[in-house]
Legacy VTK file of the C-alpha trace (Angstrom):
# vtk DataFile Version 3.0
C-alpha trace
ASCII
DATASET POLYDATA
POINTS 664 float
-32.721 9.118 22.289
-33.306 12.540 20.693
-35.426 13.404 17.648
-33.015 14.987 15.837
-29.607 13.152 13.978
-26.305 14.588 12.560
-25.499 12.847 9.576
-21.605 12.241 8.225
-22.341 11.931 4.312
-19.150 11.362 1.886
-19.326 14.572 0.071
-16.689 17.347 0.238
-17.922 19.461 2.959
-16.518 19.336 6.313
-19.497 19.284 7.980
-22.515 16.634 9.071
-25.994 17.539 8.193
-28.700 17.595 10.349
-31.783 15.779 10.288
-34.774 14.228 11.665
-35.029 10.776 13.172
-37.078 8.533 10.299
-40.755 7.884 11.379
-40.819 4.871 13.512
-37.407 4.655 14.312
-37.837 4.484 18.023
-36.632 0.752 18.420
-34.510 0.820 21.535
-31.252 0.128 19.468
-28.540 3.729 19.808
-28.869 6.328 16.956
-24.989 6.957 16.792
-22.620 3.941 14.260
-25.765 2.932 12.318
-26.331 3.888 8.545
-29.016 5.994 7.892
-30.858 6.265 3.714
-31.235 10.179 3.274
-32.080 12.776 0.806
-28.988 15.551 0.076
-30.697 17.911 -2.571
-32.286 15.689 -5.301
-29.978 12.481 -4.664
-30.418 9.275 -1.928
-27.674 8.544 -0.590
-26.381 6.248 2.898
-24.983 8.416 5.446
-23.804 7.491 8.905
-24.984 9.188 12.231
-22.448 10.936 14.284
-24.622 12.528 16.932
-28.203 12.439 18.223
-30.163 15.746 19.974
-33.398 16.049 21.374
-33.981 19.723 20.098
-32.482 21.122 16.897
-28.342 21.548 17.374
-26.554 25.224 17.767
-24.356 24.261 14.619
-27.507 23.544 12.130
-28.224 26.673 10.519
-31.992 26.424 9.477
-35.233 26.536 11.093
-37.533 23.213 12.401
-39.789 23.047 9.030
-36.434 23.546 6.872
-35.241 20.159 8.531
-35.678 16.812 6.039
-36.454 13.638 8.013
-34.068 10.446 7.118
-35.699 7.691 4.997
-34.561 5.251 7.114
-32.004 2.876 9.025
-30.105 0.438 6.982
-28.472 -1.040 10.224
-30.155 -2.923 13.851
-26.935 -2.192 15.470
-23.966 0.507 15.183
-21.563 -0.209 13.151
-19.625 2.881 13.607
-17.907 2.662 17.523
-17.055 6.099 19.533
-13.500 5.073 19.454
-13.386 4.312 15.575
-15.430 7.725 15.037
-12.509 9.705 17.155
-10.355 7.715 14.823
-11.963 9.443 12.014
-12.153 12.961 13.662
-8.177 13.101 13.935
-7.917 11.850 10.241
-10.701 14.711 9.475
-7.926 16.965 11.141
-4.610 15.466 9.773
-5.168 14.892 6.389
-7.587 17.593 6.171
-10.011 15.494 4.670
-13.974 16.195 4.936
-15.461 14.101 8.055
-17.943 12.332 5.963
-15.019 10.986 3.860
-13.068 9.784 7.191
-15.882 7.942 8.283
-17.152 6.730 4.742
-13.420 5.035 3.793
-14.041 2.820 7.362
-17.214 1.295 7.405
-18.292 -1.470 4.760
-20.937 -0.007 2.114
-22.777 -3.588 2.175
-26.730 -3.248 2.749
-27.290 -7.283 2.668
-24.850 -9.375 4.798
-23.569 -12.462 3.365
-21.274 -15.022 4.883
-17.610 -14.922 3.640
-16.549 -18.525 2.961
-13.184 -17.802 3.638
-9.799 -19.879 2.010
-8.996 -23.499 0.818
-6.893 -25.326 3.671
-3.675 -24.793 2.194
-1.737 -27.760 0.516
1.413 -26.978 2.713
-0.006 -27.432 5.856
3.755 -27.666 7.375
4.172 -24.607 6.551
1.835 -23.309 9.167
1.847 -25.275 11.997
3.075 -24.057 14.994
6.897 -24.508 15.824
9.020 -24.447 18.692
9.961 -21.164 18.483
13.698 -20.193 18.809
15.572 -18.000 21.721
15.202 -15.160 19.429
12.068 -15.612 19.046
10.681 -16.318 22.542
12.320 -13.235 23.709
10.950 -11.221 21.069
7.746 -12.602 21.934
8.672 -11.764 25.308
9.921 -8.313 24.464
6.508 -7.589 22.887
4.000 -7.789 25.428
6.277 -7.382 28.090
4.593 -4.606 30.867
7.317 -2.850 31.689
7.332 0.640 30.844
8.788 1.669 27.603
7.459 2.081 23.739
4.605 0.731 23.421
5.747 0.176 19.722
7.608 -2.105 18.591
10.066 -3.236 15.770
10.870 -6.959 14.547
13.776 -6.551 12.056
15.488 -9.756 10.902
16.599 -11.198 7.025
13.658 -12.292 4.987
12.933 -16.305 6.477
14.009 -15.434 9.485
10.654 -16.374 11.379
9.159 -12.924 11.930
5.329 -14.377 10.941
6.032 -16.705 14.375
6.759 -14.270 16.012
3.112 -12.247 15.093
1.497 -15.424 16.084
3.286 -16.144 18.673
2.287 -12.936 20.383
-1.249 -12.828 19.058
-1.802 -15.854 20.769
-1.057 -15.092 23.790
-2.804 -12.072 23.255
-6.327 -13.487 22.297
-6.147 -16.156 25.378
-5.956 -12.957 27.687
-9.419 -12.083 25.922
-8.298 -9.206 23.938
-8.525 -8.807 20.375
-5.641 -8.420 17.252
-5.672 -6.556 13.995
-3.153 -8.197 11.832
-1.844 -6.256 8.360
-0.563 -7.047 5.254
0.509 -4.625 2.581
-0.615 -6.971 -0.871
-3.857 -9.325 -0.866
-1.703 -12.039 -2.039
-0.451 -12.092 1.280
-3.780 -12.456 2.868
-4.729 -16.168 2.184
-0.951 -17.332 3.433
-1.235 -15.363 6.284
-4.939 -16.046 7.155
-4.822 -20.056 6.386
-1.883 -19.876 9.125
-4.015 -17.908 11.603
-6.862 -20.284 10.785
-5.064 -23.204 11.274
-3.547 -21.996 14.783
-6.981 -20.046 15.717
-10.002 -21.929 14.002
-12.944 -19.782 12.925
-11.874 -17.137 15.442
-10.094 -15.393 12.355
-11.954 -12.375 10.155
-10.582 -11.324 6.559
-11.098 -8.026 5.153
-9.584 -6.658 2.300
-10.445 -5.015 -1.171
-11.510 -8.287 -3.201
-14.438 -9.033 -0.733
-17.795 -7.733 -2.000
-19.420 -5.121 -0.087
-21.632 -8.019 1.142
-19.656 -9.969 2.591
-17.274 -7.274 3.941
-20.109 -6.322 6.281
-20.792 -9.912 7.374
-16.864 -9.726 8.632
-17.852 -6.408 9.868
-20.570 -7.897 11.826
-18.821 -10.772 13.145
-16.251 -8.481 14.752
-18.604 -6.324 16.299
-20.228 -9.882 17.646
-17.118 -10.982 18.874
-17.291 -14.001 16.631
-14.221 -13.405 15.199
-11.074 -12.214 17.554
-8.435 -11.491 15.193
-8.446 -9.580 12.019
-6.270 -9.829 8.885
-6.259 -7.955 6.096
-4.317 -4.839 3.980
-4.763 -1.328 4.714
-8.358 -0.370 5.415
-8.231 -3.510 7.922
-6.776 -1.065 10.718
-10.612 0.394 10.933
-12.014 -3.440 11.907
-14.052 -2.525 15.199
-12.486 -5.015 17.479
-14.040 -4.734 20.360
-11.017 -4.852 23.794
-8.092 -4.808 20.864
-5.329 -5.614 22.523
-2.646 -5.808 19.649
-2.051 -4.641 16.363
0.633 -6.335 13.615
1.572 -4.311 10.695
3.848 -6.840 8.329
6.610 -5.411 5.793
5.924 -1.928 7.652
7.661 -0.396 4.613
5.750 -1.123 2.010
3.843 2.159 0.042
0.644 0.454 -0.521
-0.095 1.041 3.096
-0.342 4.420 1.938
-3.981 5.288 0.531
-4.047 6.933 -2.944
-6.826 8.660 -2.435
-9.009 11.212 -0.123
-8.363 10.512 2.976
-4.931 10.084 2.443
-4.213 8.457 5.282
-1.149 5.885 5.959
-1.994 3.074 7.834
0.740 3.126 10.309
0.234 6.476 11.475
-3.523 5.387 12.180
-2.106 1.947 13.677
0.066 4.128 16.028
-2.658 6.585 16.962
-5.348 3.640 17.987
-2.300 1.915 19.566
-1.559 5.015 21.645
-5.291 5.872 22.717
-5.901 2.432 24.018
-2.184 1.563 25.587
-1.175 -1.506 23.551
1.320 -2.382 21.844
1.663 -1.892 18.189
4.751 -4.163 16.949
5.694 -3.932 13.267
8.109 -6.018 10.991
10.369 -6.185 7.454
13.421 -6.952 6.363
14.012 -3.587 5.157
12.627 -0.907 7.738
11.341 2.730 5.731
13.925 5.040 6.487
11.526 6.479 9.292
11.451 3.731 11.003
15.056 3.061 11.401
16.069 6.229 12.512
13.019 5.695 15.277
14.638 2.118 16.196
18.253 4.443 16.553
16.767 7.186 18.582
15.078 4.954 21.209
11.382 6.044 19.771
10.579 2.491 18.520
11.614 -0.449 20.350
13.793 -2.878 18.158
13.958 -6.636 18.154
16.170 -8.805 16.110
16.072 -11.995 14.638
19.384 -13.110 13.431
18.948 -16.627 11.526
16.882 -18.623 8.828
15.091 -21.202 11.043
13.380 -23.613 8.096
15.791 -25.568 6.846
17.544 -22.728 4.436
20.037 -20.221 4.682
20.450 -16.726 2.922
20.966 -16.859 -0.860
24.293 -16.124 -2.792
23.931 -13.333 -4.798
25.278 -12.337 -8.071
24.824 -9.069 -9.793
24.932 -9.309 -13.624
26.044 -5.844 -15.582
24.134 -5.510 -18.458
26.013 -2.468 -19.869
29.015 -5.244 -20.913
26.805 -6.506 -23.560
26.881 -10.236 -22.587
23.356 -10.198 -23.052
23.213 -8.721 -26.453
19.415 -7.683 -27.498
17.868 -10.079 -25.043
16.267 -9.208 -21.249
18.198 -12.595 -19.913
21.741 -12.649 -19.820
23.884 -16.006 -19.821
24.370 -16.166 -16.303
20.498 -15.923 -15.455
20.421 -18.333 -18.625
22.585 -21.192 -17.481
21.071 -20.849 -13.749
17.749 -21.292 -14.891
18.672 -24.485 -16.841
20.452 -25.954 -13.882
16.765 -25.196 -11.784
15.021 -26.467 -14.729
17.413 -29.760 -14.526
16.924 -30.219 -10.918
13.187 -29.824 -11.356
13.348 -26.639 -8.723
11.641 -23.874 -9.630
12.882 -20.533 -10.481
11.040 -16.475 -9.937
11.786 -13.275 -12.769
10.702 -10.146 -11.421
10.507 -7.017 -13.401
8.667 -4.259 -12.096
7.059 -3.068 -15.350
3.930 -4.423 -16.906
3.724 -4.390 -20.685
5.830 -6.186 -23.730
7.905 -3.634 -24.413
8.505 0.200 -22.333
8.150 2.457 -25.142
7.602 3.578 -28.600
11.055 5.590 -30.160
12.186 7.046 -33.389
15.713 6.089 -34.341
15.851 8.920 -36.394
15.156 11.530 -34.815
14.662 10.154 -31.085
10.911 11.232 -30.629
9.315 9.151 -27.686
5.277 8.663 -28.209
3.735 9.307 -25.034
0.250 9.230 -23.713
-2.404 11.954 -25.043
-3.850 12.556 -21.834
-0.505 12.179 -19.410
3.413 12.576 -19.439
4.200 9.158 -19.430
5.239 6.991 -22.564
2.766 4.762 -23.625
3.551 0.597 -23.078
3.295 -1.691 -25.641
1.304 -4.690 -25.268
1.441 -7.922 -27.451
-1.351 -9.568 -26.923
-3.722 -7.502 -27.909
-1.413 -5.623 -30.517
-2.030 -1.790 -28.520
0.069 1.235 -26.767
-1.550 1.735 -23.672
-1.392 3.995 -20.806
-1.301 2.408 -17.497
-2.259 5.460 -16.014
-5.571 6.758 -17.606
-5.584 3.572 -19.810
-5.919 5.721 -22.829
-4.728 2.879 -25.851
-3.856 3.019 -29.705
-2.510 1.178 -32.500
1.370 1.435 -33.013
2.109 3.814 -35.599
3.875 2.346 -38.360
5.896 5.967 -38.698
7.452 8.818 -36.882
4.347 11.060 -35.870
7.416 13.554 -36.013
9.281 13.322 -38.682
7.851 10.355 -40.932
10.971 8.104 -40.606
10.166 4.494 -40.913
12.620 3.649 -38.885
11.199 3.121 -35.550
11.032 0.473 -32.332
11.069 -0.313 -29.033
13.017 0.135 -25.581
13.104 -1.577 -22.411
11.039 -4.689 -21.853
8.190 -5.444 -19.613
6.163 -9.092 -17.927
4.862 -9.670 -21.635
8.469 -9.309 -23.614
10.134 -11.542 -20.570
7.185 -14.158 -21.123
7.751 -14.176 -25.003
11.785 -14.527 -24.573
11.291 -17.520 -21.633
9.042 -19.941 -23.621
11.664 -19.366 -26.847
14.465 -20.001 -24.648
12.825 -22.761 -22.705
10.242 -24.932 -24.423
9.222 -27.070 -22.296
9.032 -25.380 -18.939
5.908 -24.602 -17.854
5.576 -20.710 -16.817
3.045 -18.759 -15.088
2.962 -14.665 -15.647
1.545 -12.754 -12.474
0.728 -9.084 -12.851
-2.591 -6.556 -12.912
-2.429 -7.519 -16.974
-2.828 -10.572 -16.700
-5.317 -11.111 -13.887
-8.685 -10.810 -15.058
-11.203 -12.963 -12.328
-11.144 -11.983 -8.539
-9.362 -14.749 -7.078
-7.135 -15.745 -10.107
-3.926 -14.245 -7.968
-4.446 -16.678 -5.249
-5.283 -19.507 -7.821
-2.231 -18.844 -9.613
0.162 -18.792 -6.379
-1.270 -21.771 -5.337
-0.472 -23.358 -8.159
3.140 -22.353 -8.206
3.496 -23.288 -4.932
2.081 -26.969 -5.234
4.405 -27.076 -8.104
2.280 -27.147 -11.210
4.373 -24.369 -12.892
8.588 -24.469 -13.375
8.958 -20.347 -13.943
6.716 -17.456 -12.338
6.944 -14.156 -14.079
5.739 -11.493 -11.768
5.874 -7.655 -10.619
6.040 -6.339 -7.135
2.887 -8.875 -6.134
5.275 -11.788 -5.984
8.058 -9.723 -4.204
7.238 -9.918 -0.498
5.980 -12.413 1.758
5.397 -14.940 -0.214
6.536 -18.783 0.527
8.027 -21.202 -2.233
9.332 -24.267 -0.845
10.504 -25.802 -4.162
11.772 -22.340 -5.177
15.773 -22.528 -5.679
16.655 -19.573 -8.278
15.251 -15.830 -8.096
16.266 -13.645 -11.037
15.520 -9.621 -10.982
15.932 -8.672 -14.441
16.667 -5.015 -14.323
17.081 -3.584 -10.790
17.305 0.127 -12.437
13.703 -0.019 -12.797
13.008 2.559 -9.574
16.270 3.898 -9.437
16.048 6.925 -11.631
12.856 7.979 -10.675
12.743 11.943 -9.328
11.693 10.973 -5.717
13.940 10.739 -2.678
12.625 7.626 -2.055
13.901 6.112 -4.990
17.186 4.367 -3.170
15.320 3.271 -0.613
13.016 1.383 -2.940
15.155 -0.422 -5.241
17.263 -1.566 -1.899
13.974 -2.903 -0.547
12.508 -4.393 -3.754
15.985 -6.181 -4.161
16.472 -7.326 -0.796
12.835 -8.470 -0.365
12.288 -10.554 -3.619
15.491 -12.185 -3.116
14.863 -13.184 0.094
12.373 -15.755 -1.681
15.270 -18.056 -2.369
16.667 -20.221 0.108
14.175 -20.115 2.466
13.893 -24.167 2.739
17.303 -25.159 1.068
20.272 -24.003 1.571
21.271 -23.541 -2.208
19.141 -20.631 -3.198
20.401 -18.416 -5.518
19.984 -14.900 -7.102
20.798 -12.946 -9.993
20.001 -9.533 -10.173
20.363 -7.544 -13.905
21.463 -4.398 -14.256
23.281 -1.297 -16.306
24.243 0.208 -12.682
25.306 -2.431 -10.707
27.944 -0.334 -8.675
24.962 2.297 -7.612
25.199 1.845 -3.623
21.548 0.519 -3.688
22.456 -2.343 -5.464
25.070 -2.923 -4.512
24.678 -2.987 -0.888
21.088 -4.951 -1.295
23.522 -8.046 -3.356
25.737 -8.107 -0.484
23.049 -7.584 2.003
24.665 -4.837 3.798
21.554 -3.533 5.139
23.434 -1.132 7.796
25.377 0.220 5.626
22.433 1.209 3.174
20.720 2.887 5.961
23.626 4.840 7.520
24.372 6.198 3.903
20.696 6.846 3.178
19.993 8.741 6.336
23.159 11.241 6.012
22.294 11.880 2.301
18.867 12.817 3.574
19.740 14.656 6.397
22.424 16.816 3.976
18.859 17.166 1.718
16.315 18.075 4.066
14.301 15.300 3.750
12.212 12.759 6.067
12.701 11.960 8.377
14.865 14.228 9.521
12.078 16.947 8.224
8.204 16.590 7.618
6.407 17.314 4.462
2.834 18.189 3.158
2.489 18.134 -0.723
-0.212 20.111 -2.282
-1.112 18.958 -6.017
-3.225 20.991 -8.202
-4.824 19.796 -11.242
-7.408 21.410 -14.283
-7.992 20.120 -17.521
-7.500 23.807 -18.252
-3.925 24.758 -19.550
-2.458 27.022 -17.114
-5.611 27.414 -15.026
-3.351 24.692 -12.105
-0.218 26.376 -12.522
-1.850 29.946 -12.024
-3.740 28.622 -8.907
-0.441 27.114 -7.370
0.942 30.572 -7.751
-1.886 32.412 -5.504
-2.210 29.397 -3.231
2.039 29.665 -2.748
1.412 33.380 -1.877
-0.913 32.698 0.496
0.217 30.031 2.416
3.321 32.278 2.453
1.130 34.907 4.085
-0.177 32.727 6.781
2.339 30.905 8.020
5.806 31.778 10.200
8.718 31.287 7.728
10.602 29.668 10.065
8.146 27.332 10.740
6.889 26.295 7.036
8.951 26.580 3.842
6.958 26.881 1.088
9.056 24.737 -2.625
7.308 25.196 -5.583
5.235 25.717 -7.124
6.076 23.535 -10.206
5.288 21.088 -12.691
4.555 17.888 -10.930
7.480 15.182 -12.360
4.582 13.479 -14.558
3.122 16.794 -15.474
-0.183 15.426 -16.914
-2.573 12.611 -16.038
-5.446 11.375 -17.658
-5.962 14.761 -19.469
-5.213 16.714 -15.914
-2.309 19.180 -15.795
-0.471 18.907 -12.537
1.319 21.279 -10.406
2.614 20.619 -6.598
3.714 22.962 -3.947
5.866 20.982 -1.005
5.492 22.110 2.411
8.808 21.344 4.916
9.214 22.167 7.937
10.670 20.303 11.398
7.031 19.702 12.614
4.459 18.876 10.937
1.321 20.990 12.941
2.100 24.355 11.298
2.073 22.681 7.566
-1.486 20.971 8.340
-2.458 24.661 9.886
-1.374 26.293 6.643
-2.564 23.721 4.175
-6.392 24.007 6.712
-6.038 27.822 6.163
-5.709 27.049 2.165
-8.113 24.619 1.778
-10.719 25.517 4.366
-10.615 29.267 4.507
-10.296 29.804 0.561
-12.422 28.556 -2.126
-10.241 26.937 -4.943
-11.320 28.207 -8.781
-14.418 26.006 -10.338
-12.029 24.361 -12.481
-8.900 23.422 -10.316
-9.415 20.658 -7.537
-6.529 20.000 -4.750
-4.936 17.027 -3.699
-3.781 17.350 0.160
-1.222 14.747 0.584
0.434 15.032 4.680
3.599 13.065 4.700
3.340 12.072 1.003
5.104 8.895 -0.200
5.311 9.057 -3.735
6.609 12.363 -5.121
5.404 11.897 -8.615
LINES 1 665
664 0 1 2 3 4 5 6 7 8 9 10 11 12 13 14 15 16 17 18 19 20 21 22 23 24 25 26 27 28 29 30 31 32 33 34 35 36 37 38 39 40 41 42 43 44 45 46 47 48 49 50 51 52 53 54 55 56 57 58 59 60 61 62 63 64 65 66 67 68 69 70 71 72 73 74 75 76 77 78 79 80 81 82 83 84 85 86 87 88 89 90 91 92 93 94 95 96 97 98 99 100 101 102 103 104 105 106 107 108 109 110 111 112 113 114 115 116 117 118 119 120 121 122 123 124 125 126 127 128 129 130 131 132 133 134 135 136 137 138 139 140 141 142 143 144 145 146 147 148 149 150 151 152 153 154 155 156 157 158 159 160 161 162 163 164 165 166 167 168 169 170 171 172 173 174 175 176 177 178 179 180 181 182 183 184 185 186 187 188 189 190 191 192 193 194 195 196 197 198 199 200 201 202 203 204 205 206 207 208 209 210 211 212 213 214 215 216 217 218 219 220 221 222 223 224 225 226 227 228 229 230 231 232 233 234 235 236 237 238 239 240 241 242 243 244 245 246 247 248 249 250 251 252 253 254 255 256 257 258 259 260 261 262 263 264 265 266 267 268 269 270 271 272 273 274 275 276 277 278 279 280 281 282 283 284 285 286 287 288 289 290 291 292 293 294 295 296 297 298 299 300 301 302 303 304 305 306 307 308 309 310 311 312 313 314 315 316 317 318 319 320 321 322 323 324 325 326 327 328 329 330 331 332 333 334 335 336 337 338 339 340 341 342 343 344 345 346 347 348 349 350 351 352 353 354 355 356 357 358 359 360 361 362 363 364 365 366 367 368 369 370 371 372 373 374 375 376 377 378 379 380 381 382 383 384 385 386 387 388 389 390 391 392 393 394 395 396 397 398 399 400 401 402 403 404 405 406 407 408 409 410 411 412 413 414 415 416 417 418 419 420 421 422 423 424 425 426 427 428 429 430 431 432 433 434 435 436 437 438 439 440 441 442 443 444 445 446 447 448 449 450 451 452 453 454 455 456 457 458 459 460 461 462 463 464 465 466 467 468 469 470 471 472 473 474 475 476 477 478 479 480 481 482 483 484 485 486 487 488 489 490 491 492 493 494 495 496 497 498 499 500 501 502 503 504 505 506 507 508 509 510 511 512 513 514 515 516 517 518 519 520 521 522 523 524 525 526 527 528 529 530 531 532 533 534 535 536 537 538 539 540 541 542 543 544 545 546 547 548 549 550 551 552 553 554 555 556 557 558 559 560 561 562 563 564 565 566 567 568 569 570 571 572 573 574 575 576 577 578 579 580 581 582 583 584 585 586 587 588 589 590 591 592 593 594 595 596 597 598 599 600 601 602 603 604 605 606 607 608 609 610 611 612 613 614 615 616 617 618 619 620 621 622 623 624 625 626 627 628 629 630 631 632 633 634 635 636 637 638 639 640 641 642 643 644 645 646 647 648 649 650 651 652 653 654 655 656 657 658 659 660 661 662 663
């Protein structure tokens, strides 16, 4: 082992720093994975070695005596493996994101490890145990892991209930008795426990959970059992595609569609494009699932690039619900979010003592603050988007920067007294549901009202042993999840993500429809759902209530063919953003010329710049240049050339954002 250590720090250089081997250090144990403690400039901070020399490397750029020795070595044993850290190097590439970041979003930032006492055996043990799976089943199963040659990656597309989870387990099974290891994903952490309490019940202790509500304790206790081979499969959300499982020999990436597998921040990195590139280095299958494929994927599964498997029918008991869509622009429903139709179908649940689910996807009592008189619309201070009123605590607040204030008892415009509120969020529905129904007992699930870590799981629980008649939720409750008392399902305005400026927006209100109806009837064969809304004929709607899923997709891949648009192109989307006015736009200007003067024209079309759709966040103003072109290497070469060969001004920083799925 050498003397000398290159250090990946999470700072925003794309470099690793050189230094000397702490004093002592010489215990036998590899230099490269572990965590080192070092100095950078007047700050301590936990790096993680990359490389080890015995004489000082070409690429460090001072002298012997200029060299700092590390402090020390947090970790006995690596926890960084070669093949995670090549993982990193092609997101370092990719997303154009500094190594030390890369490497920093994998590994857990623990220094003590602590044990993980897992989740409660669930209360619906039937739920989980295995079943004889069908003929659709077996030869998906079969399909999977077969060895002939083909794509290694794989697609299980079949109605919500339709048995895809057995499917997972099915194969992971016979994965882990061949000795190999799985990496199972799920987009939300309240799908974690349901899926892990199955996994433990098939697998025993053999099953590792990582995901964001761990503490950094006990996320490298996981860590360490996975390196130790303790623990053979791995579920979790995103940042569970880094677990080090040693021989993987399968990974499962559940509702494949959904955009939290996308990362919001630097690295940008999606999950399944990380899934397929570990997949494709080691030769295993990858196999992913939903009931409502991202457009990408579906035009894979029609081109031959993704393998597709389909399961046809609802195997527990239940079949798929009847669907009714409500139009709210007739006025049946006067000033209140439930209509009569969604009225009398909750009383006949409430009557049969089945339970019932209202989704909204909107936190908040009300949407936002408006002058009658003279239509003003109070929005946020610091960002473009109106301010949400919320009851209980008698505040406007921002749910971006979470900038709040009083309601103002006037115009701030033109003094007129006459003022209110439009739309209606979780808090508004809640009020309206205990007038309307007394003596039900509801539940309200959203990031308002869940203040403890754990409290989500606590509260699904609950629901699902029965203990509450009417759940109130946002997108947590949309996907996944299992009710086996639930009967009615009740989407109170499906407009909610239709009007947004993104060319996703279609595709998302289809999916969010489809998926949290598919919670009904998934045990009995009288499920129901009612979905609200003032555009009811709008083709995603519409085809999600009649569950004309091929359809949807053959419309939505022409319109974005006509447009341009993924996946029939690729796209790179540079933000800027400055708390100084005008100091993003004029820095998107000179970035746009030279991006324009290093790249082929054919090859890269440069859109923009402009005004990002939500033009200011939390005091930031925003402006975006898009990227297109029919591959995506000569956008990542001219975003490098941007961001690597040119400094950006003191007082503008850039968001790099390679295949970007949110456009706001």
């Amino acid at each position: 082992m050498g003397r000398y250590i290159d250090v990946a720090l999470n700072v925003p250089l794309n470099m690793a720093f050189t230094y000397e081997v702490p004093a002592g250090s010489n215990t036998g144990s590899p230099y490269f994975g572990r965590r080192v403690e070092v100095r950078f400039g007047s700050r301590k901070m936990t790096g993680t070695v990359v490389a080890d020399y015995d004489s000082i490397p070409s690429t460090c750029g001072v002298t012997a005596d200029k060299i700092r020795p590390a402090v020390r070595f947090l970790d006995d044993i690596p926890l960084l493996t070669q093949e995670l850290f090549d993982i990193a190097k092609f997101m370092c590439s990719y997303y154009i994101s500094p190594i030390g970041e890369c490497v920093s979003a994998m590994l857990p930032s623990g220094r003590r490890e602590t044990e993980y006492q897992g989740f409660p055996a669930a209360d619906t043990d039937e739920l989980f145990t295995p079943r004889t799976p069908s003929e659709e089943q077996e030869e998906a199963v079969e399909g999977i892991l077969s060895p002939d040659k083909g794509p290694l990656v794989h697609y299980l597309f079949g109605p919500t209930g339709s048995g895809k989870t057995e499917v997972f387990l099915s194969a992971a099974e016979r994965v882990l008795k061949s000795g190999r290891g799985v990496i199972y994903l799920v987009p939300e952490i309240g799908l974690t426990p349901q899926v892990a309490e199955s996994a433990i019940a098939r697998f025993g202790n053999t099953a590792a959970v990582i995901h964001s509500e761990l503490t950094p304790s006990q996320r490298l206790g996981e860590w360490k059992r996975i390196l130790r081979k303790e623990a053979r499969i791995v579920i979790g959300a995103r940042s569970a595609i880094f677990a080090p499982v040693p021989d993987l020999g399968l990974v499962i990436m559940d509702e494949e569609h959904d955009s939290s597998y996308k990362s919001g921040s630097s690295p940008r990195y999606h999950a399944r494009q990380i899934a397929m590139k570990r997949c494709s280095a080691l030769k295993i299958p990858l196999v992913m699932g939903s009931a409502t494929p991202s457009a990408e994927a579906w035009y894979s599964m029609q081109k031959g690039t993704i393998k597709r498997h389909v399961l046809t029918k609802r195997l527990s008991g239940g079949k798929m619900p009847d669907i009714e869509c409500v139009n709210l622009s007739s006025g049946t429903a006067g000033d209140s979010c439930i209509s009569k139709e969604l009225e009398t179908e909750i009383k006949r649940a409430l009557h049969d003592k089945r339970q019932t689910i209202l989704f909204l996807n909107r936190r908040g009592f009300t949407h936002f603050f408006r002058c009658m008189t003279c239509g003003y619309e109070l929005k946020c201070r610091n960002c473009s988007v109106p301010m949400t009123y919320h009851r209980s605590e008698n505040r406007l607040r921002c749910h971006y920067c979470g900038f709040s204030m009083e309601p103002p008892k006037q115009c701030p415009e033109c003094g007129s007294l006459d003022v209110g509120y439009n739309g209606f969020g979780t808090e508004y529905i809640e009020a309206e549901v205990m007038a309307k129904f007394p003596s039900a007992k509801t539940i309200r699930v959203d990031t308002d009202s869940l203040k403890k870590r754990g409290e989500l799981q606590e509260k699904l629980d609950a629901f699902r042993r029965g203990e509450y008649d009417i759940l109130l939720g946002t997108q947590m409750v949309a996907k996944g999840l299992n009710f086996p008392n639930l009967r009615l399902v009740g989407v109170v305005l499906a407009d909610t993500s239709l009007h947004l400026p993104d060319f996703r927006a279609s595709e998302r209100t289809f999916s969010l429809i489809t998926q949290v109806a598919g919670r009904a009837g998934r045990f009995f064969p009288d499920g129901k759902v009612i979905v609200q809304s003032y555009s009811p004929d709008r083709e995603p709607i519409a085809l999600a209530a009649k569950g004309d899923t091929e359809t949807f997709y053959k419309s939505e891949l022409s319109q974005r063919e006509l447009l341009g648009f993924p996946p029939f192109t690729r796209l790179l989307r540079l933000v800027f953003r400055s708390q100084v006015p005008n100091a993003a736009q004029t820095a998107a200007m000179a970035a746009a010329s030279i991006i324009k003067s290093v790249s082929a024209p054919e090859e890269v079309e440069v859109l923009g710049p402009a005004e990002c759709p939500l033009e200011m966040i939390a005091g930031n103003f925003r402006h975006q240049i898009i990227l297109r072109g029919d591959r995506i290497a000569p956008l990542v070469d001219a975003a490098k050339k941007l961001v690597w060969g040119y400094t950006s001004p003191k007082n503008v920083y850039i968001e790099v954002d390679v295949d970007p799925v949110s456009m706001l």
